[in-house]
PyMOL Python script that loads the backbone (N, CA, C, O; Angstrom):
from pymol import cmd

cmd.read_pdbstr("""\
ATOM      1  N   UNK A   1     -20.610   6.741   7.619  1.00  0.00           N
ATOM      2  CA  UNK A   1     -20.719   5.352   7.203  1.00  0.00           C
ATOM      3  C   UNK A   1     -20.099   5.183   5.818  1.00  0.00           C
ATOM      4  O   UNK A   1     -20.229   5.966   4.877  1.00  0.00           O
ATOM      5  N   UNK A   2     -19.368   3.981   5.833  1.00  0.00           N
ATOM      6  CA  UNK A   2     -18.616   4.187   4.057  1.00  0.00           C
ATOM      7  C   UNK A   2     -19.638   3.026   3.747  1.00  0.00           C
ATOM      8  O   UNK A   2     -20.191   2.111   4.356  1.00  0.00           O
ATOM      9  N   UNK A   3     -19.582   3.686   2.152  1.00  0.00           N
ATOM     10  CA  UNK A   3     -20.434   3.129   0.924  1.00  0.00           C
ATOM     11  C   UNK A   3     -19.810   2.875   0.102  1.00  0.00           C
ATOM     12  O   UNK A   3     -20.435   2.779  -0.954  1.00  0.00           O
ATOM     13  N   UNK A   4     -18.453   2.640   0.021  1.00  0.00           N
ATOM     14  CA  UNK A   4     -17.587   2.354  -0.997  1.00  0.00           C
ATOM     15  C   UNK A   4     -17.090   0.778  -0.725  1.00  0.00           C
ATOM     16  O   UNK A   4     -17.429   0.401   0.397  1.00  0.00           O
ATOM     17  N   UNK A   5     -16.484  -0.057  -1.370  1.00  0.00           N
ATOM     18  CA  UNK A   5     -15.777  -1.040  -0.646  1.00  0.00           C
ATOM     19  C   UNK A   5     -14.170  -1.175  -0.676  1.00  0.00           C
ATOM     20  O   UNK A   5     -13.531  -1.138  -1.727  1.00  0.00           O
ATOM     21  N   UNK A   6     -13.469  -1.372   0.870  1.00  0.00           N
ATOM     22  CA  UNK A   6     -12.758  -0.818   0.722  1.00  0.00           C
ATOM     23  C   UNK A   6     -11.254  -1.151  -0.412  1.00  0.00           C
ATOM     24  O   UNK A   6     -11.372  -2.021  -1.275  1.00  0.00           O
ATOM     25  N   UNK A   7     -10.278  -0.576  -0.308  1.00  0.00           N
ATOM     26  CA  UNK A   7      -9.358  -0.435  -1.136  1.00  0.00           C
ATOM     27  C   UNK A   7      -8.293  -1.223  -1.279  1.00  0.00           C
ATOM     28  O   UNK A   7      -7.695  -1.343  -0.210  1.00  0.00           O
ATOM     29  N   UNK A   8      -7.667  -1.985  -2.429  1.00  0.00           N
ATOM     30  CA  UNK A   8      -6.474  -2.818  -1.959  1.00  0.00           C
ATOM     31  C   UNK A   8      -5.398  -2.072  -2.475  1.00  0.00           C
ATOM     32  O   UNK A   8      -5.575  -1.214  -3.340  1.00  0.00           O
ATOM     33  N   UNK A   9      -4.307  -2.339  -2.006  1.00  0.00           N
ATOM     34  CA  UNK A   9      -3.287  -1.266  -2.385  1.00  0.00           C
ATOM     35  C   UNK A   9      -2.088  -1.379  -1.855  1.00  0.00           C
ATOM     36  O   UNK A   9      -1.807  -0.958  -0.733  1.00  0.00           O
ATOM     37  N   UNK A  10      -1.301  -1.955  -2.621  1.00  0.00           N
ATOM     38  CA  UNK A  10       0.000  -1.924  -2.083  1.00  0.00           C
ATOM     39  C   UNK A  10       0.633  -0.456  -2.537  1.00  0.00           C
ATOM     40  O   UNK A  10       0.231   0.362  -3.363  1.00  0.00           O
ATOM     41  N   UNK A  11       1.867  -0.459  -1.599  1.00  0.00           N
ATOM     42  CA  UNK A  11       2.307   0.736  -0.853  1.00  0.00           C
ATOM     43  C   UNK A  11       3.847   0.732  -0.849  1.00  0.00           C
ATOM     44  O   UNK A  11       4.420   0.129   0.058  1.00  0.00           O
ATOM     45  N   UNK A  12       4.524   1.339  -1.763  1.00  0.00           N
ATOM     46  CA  UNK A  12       5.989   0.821  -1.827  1.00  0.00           C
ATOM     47  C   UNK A  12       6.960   2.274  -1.402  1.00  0.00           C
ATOM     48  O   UNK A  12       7.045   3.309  -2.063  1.00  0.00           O
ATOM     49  N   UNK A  13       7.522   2.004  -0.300  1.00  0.00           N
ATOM     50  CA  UNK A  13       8.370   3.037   0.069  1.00  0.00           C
ATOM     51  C   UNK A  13       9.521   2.576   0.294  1.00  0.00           C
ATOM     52  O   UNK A  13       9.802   1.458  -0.138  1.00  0.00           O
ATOM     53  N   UNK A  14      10.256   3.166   0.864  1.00  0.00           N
ATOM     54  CA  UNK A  14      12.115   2.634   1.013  1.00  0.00           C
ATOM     55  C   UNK A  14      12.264   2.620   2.329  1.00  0.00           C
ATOM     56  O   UNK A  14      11.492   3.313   2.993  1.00  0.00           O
ATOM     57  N   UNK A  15      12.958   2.084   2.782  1.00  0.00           N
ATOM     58  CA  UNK A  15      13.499   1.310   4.146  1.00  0.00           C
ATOM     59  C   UNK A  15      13.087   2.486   4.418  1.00  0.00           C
ATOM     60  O   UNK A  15      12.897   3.414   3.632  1.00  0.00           O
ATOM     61  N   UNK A  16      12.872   2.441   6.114  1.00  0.00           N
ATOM     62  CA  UNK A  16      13.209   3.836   6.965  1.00  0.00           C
ATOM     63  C   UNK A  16      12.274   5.054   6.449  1.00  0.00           C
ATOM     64  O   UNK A  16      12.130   6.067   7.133  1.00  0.00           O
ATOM     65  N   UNK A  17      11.728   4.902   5.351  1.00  0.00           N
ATOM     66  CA  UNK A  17      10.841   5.771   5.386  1.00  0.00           C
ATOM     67  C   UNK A  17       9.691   5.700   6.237  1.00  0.00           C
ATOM     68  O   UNK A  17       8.856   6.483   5.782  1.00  0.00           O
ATOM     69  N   UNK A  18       9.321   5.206   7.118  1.00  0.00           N
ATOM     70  CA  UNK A  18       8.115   5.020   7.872  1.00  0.00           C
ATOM     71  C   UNK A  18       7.061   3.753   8.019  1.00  0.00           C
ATOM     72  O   UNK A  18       6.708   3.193   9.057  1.00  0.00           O
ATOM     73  N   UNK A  19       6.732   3.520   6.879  1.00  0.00           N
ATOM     74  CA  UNK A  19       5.625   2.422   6.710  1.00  0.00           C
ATOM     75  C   UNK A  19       4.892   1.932   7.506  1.00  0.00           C
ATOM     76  O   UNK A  19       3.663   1.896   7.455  1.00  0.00           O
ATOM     77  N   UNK A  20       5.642   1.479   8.371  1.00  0.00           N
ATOM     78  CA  UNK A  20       5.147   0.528   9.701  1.00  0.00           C
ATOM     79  C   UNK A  20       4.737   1.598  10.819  1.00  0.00           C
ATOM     80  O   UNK A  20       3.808   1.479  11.618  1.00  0.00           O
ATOM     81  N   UNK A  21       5.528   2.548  10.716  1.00  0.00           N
ATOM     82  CA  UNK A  21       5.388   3.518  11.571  1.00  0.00           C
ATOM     83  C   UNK A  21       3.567   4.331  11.369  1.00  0.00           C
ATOM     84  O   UNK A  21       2.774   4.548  12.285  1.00  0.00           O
ATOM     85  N   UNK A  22       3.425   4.543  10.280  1.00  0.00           N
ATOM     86  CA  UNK A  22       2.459   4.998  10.068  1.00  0.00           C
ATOM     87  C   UNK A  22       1.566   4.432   9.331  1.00  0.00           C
ATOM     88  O   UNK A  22       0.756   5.110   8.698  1.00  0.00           O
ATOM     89  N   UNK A  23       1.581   2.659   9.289  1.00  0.00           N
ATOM     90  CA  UNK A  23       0.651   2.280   9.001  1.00  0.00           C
ATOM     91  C   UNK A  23      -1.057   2.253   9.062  1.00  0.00           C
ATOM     92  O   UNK A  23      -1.746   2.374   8.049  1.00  0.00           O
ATOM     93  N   UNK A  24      -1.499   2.109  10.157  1.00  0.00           N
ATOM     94  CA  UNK A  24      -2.714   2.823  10.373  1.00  0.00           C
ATOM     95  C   UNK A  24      -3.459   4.012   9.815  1.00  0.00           C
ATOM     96  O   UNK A  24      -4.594   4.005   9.340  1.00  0.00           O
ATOM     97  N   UNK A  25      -2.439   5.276   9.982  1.00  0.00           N
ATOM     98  CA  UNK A  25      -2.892   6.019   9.167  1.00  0.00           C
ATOM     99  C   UNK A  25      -2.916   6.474   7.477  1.00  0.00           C
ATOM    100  O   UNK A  25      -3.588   7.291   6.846  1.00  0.00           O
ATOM    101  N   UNK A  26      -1.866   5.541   7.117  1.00  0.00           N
ATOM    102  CA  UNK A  26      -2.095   5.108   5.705  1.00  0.00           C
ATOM    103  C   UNK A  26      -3.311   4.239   5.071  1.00  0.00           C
ATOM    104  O   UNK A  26      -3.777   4.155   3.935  1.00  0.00           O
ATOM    105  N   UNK A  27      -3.575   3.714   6.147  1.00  0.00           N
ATOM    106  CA  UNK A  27      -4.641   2.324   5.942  1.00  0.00           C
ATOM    107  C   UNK A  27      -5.940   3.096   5.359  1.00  0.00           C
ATOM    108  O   UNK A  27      -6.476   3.228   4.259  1.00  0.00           O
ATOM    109  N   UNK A  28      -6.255   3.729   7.269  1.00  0.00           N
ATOM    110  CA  UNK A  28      -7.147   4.844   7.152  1.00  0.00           C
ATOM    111  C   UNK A  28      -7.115   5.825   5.990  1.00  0.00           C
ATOM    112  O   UNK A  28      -8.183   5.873   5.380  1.00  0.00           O
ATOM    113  N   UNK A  29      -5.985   6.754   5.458  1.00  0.00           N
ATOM    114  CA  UNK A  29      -6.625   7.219   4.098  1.00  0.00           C
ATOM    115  C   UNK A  29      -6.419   6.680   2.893  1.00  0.00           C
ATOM    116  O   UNK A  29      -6.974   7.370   2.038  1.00  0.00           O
ATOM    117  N   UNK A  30      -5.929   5.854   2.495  1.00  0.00           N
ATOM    118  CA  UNK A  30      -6.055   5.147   1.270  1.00  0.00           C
ATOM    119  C   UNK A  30      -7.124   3.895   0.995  1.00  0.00           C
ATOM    120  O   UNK A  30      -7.244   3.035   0.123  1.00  0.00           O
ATOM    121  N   UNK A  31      -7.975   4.335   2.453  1.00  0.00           N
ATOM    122  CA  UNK A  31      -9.231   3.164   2.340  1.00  0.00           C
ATOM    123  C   UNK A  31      -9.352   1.866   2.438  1.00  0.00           C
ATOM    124  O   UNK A  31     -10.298   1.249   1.946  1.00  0.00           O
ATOM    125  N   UNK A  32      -8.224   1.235   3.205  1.00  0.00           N
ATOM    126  CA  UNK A  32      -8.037  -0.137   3.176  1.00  0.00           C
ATOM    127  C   UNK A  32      -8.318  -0.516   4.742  1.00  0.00           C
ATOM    128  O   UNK A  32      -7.910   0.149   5.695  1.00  0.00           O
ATOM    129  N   UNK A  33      -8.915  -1.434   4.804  1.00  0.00           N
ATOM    130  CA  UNK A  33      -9.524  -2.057   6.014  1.00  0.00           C
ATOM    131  C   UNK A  33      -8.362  -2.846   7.391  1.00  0.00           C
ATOM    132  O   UNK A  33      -8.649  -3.011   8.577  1.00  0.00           O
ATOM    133  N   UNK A  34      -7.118  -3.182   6.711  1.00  0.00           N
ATOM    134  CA  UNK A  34      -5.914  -3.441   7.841  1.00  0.00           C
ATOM    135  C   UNK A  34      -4.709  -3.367   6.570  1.00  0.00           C
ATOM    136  O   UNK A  34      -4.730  -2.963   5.408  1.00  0.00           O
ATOM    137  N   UNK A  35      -3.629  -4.006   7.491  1.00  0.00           N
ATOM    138  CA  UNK A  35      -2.224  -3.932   7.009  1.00  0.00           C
ATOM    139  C   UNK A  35      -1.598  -4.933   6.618  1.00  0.00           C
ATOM    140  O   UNK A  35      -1.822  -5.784   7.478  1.00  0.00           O
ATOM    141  N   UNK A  36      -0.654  -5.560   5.499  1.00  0.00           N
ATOM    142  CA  UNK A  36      -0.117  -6.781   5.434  1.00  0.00           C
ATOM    143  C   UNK A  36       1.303  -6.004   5.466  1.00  0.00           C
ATOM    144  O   UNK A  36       1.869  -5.526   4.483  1.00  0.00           O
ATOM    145  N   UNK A  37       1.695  -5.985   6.622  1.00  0.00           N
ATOM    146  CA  UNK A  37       3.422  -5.591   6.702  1.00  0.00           C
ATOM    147  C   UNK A  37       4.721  -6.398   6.078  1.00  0.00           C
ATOM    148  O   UNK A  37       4.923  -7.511   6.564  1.00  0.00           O
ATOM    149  N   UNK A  38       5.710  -5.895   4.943  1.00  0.00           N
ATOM    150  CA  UNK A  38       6.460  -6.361   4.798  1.00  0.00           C
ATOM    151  C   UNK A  38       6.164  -7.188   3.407  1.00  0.00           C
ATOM    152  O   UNK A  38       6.899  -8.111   3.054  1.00  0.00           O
ATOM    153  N   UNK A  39       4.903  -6.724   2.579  1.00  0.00           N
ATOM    154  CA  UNK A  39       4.378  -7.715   1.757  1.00  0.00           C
ATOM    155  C   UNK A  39       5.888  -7.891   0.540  1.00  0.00           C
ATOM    156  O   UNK A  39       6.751  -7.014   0.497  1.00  0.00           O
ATOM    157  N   UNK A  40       5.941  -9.013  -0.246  1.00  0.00           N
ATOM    158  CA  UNK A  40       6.716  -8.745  -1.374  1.00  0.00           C
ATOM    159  C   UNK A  40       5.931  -9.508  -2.678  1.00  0.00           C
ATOM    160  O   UNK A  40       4.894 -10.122  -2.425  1.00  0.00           O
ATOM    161  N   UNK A  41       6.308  -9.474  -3.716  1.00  0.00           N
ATOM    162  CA  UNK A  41       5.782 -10.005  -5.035  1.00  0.00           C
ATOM    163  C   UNK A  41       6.143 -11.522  -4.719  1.00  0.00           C
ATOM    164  O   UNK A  41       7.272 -11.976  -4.535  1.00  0.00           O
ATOM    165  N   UNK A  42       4.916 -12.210  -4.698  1.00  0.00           N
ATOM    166  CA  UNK A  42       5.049 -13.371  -4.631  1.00  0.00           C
ATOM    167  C   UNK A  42       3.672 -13.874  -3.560  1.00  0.00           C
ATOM    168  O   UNK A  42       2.909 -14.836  -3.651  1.00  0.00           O
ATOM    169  N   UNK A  43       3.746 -12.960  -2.732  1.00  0.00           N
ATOM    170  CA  UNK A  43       3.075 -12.880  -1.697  1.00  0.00           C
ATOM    171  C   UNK A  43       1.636 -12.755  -2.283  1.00  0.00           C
ATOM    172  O   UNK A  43       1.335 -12.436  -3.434  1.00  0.00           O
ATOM    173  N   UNK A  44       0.663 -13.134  -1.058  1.00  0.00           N
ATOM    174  CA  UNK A  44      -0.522 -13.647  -1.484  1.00  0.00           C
ATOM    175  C   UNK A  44      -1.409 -11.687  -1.327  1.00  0.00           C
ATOM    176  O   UNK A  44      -1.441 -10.976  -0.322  1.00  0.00           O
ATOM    177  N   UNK A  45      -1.943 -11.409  -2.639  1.00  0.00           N
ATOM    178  CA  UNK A  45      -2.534  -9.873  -2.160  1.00  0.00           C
ATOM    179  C   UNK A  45      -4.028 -10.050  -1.880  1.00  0.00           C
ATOM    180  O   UNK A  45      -4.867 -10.603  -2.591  1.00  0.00           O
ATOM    181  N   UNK A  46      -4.200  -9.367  -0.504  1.00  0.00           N
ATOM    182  CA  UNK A  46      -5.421  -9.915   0.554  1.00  0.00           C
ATOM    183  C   UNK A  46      -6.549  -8.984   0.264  1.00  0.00           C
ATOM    184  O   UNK A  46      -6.105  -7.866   0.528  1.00  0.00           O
ATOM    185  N   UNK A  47      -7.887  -8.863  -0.178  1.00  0.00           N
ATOM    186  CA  UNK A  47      -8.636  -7.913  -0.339  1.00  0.00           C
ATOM    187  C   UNK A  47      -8.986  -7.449   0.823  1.00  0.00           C
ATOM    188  O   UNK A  47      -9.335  -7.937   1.898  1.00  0.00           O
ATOM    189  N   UNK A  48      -8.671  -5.443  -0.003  1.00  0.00           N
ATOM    190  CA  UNK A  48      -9.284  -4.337   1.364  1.00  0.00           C
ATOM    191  C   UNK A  48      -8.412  -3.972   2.101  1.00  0.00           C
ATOM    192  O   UNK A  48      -8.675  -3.009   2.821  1.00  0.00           O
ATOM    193  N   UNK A  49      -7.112  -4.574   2.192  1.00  0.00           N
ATOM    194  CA  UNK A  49      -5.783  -4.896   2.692  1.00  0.00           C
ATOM    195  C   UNK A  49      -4.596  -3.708   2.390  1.00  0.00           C
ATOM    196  O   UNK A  49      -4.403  -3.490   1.194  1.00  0.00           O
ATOM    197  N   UNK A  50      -3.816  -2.954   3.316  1.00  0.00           N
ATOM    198  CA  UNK A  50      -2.703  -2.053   2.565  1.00  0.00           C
ATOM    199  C   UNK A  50      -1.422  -3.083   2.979  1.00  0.00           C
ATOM    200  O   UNK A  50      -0.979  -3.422   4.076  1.00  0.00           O
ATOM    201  N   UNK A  51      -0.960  -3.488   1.318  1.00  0.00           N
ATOM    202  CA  UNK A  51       0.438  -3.784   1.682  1.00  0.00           C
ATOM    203  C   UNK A  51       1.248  -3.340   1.564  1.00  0.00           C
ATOM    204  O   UNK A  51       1.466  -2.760   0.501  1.00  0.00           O
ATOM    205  N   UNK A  52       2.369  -3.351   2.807  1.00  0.00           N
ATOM    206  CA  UNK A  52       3.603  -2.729   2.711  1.00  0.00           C
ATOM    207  C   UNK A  52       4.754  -2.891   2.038  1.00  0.00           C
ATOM    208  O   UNK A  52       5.273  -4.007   2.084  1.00  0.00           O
ATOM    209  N   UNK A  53       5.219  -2.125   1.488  1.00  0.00           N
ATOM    210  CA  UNK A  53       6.719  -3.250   0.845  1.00  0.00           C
ATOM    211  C   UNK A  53       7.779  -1.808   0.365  1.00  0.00           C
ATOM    212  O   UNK A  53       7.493  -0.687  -0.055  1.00  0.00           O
ATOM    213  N   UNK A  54       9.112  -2.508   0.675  1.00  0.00           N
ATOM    214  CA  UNK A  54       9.797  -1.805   0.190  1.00  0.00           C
ATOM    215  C   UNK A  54      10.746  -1.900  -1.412  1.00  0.00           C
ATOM    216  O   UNK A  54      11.548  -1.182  -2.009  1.00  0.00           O
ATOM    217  N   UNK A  55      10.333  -2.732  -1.544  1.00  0.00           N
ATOM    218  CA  UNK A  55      10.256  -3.123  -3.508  1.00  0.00           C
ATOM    219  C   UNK A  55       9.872  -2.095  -4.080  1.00  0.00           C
ATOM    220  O   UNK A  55       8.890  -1.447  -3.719  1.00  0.00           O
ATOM    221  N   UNK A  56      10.819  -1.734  -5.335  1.00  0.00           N
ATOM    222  CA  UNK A  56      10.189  -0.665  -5.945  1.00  0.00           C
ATOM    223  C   UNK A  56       8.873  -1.082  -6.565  1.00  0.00           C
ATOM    224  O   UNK A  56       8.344  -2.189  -6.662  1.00  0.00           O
ATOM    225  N   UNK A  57       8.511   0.079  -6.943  1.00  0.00           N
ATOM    226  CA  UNK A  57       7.276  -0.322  -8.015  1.00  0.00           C
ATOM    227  C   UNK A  57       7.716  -0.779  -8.884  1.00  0.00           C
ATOM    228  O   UNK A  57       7.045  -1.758  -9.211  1.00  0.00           O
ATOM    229  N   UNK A  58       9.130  -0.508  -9.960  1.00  0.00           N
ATOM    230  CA  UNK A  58       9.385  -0.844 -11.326  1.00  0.00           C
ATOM    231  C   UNK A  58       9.570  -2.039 -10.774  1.00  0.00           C
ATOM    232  O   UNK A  58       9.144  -2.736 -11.695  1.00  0.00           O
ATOM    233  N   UNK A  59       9.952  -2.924  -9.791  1.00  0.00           N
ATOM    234  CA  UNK A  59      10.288  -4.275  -9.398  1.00  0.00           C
ATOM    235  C   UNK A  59       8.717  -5.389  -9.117  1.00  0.00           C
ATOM    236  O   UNK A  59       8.512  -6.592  -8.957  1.00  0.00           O
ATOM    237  N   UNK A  60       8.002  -4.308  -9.175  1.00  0.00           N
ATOM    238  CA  UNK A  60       6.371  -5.283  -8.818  1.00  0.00           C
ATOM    239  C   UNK A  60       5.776  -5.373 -10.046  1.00  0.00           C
ATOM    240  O   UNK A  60       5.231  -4.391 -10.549  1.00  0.00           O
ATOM    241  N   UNK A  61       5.822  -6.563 -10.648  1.00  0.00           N
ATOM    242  CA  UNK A  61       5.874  -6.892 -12.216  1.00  0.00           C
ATOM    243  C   UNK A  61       4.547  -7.269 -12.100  1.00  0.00           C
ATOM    244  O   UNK A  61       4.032  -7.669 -11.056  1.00  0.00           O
ATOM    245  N   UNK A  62       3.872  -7.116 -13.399  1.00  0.00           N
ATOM    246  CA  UNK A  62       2.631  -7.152 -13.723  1.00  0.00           C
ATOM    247  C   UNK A  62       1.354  -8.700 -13.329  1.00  0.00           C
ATOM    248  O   UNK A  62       0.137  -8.879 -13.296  1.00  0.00           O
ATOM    249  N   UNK A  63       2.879  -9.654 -13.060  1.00  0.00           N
ATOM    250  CA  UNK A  63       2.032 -11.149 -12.687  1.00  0.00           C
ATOM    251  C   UNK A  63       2.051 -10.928 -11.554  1.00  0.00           C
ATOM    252  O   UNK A  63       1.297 -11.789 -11.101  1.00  0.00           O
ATOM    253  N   UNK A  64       2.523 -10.153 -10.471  1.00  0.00           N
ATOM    254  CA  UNK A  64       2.348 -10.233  -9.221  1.00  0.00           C
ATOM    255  C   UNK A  64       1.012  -9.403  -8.957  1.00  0.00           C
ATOM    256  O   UNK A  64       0.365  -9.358  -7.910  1.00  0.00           O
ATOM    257  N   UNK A  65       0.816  -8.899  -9.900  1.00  0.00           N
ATOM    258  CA  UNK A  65      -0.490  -7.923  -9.390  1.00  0.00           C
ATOM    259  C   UNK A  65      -1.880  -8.756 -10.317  1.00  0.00           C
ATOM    260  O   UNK A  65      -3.027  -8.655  -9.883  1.00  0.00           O
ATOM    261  N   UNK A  66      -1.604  -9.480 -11.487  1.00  0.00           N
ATOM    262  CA  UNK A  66      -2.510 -10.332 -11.996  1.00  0.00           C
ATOM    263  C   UNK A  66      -2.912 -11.096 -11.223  1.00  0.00           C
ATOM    264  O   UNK A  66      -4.138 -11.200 -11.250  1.00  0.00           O
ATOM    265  N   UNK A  67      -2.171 -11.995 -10.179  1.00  0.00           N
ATOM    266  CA  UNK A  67      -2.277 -13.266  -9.274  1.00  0.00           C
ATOM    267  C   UNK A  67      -3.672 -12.672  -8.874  1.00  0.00           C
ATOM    268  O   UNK A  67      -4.701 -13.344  -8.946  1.00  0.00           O
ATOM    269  N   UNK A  68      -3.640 -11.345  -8.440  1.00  0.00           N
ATOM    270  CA  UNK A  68      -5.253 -11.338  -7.563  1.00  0.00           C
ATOM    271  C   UNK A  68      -6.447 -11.044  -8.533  1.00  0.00           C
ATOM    272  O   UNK A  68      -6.268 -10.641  -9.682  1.00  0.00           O
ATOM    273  N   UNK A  69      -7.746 -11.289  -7.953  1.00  0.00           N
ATOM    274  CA  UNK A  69      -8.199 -11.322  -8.883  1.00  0.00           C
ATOM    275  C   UNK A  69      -9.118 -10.071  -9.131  1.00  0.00           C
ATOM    276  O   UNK A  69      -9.606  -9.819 -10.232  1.00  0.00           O
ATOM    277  N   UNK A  70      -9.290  -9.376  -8.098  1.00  0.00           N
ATOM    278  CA  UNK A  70      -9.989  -7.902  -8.083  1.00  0.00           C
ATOM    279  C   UNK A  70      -9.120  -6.855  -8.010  1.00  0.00           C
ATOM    280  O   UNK A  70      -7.936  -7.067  -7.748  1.00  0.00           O
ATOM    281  N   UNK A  71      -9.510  -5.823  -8.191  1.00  0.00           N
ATOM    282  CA  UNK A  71      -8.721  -4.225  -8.556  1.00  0.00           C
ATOM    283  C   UNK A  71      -7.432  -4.087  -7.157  1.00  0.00           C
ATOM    284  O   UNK A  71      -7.629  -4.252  -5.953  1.00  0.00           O
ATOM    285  N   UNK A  72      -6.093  -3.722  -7.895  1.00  0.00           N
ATOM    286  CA  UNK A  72      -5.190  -3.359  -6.881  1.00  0.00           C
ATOM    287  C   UNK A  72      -4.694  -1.744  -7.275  1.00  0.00           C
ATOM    288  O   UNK A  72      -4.940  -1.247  -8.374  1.00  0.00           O
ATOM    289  N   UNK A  73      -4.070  -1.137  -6.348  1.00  0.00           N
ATOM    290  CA  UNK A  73      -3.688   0.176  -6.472  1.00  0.00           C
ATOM    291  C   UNK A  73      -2.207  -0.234  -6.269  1.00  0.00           C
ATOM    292  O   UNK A  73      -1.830  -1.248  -5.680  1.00  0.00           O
ATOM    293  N   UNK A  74      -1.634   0.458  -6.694  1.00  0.00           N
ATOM    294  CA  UNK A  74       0.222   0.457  -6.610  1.00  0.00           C
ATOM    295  C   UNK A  74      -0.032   2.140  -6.262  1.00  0.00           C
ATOM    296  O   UNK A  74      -0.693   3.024  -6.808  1.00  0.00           O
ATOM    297  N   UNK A  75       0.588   2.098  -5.425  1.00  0.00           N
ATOM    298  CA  UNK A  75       1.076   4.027  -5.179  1.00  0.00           C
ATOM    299  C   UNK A  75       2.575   3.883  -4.325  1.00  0.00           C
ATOM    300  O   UNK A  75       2.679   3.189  -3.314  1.00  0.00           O
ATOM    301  N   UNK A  76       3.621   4.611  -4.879  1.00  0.00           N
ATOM    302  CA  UNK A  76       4.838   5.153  -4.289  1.00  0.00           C
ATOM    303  C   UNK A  76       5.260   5.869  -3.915  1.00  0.00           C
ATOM    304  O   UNK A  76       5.800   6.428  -4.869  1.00  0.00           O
ATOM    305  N   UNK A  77       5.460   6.367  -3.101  1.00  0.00           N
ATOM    306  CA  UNK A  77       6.297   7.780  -2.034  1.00  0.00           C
ATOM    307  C   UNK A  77       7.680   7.599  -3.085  1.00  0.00           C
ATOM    308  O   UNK A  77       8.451   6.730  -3.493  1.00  0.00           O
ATOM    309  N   UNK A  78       7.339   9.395  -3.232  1.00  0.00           N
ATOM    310  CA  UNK A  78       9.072   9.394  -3.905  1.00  0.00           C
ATOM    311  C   UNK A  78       9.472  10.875  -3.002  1.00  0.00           C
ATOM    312  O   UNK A  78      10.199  11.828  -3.283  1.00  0.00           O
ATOM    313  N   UNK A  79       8.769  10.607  -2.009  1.00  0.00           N
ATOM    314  CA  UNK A  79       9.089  11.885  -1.087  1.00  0.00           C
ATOM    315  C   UNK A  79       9.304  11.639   0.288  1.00  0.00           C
ATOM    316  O   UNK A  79       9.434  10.419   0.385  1.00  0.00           O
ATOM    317  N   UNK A  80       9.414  12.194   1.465  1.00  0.00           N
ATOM    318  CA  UNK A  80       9.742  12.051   2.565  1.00  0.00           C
ATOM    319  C   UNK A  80       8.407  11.956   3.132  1.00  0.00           C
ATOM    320  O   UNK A  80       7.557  12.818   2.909  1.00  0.00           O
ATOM    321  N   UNK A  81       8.185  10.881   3.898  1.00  0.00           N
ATOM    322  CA  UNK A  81       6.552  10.734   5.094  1.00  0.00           C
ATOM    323  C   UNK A  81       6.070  12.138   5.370  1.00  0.00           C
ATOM    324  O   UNK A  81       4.925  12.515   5.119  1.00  0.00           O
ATOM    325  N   UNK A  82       7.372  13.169   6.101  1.00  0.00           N
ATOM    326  CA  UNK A  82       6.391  14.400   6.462  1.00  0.00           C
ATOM    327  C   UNK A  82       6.070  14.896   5.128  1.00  0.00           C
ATOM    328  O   UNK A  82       4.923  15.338   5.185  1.00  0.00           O
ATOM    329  N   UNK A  83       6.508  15.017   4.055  1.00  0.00           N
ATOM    330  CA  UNK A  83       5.749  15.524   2.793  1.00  0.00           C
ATOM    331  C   UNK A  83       4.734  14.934   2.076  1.00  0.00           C
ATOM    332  O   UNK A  83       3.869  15.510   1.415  1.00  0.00           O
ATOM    333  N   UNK A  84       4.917  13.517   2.277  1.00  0.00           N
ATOM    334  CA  UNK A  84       3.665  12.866   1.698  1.00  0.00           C
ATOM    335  C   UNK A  84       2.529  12.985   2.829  1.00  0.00           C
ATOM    336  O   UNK A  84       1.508  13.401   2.282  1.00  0.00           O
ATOM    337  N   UNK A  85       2.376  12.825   3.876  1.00  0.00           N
ATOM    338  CA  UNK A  85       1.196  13.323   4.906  1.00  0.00           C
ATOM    339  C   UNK A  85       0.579  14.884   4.554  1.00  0.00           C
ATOM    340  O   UNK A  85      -0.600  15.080   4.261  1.00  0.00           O
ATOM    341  N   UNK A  86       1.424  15.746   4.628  1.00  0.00           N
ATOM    342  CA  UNK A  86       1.343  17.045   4.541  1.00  0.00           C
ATOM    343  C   UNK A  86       0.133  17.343   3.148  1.00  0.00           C
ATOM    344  O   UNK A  86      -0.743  18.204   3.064  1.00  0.00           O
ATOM    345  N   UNK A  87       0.493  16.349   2.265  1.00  0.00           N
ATOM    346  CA  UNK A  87      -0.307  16.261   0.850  1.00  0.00           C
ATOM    347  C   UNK A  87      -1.944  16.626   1.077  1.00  0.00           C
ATOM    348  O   UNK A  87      -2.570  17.432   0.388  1.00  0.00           O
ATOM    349  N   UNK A  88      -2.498  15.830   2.226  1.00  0.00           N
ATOM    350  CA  UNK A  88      -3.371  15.368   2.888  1.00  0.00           C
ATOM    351  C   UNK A  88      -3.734  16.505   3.359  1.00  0.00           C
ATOM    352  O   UNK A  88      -4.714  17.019   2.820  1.00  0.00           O
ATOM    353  N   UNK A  89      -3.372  16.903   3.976  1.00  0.00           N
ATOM    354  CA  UNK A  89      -3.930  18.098   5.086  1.00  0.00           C
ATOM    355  C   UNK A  89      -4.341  19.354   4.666  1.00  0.00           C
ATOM    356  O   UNK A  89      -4.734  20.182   5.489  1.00  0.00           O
TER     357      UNK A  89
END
""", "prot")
cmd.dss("prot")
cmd.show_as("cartoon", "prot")
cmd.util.cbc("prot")
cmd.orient("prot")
């Protein structure tokens, strides 16, 4: 049973690296309750929510992450899906 609540967190990787592909199981370990696919800065950030985006991080400027009003996570793959999974295991 989780006792935590869950996680918001956008998720910035590069085309073709996966995202969509392995959304679910990103969701599942970074603690976020579903997926907003394709999110970009501007876009509304949904609590509990993993958004996807392929925007860098240096490109997700500090008012896009102010707009919300509870805690967000930024995390970036600067590695290949099978190496960032592998992290995990």
């Amino acid at each position: 049973m989780r006792t935590t609540p869950f996680e918001t967190v956008i998720f910035s990787a590069p085309q073709g690296w996966g995202k969509t592909h392995h959304a679910i199981q990103l969701a599942q370990r970074l603690g976020c309750d579903g997926v907003v696919d394709e999110w970009k800065p501007g876009d509304a950030i949904v609590d509990g929510q993993l958004h996807l985006t392929n925007v860098s991080g240096s490109q997700i400027t500090l008012d896009a992450l102010n707009s919300h009003t509870g805690p967000v996570m930024l995390r970036q793959a600067f590695c290949s899906a099978q190496d960032y999974f592998r992290r995990w295991e």
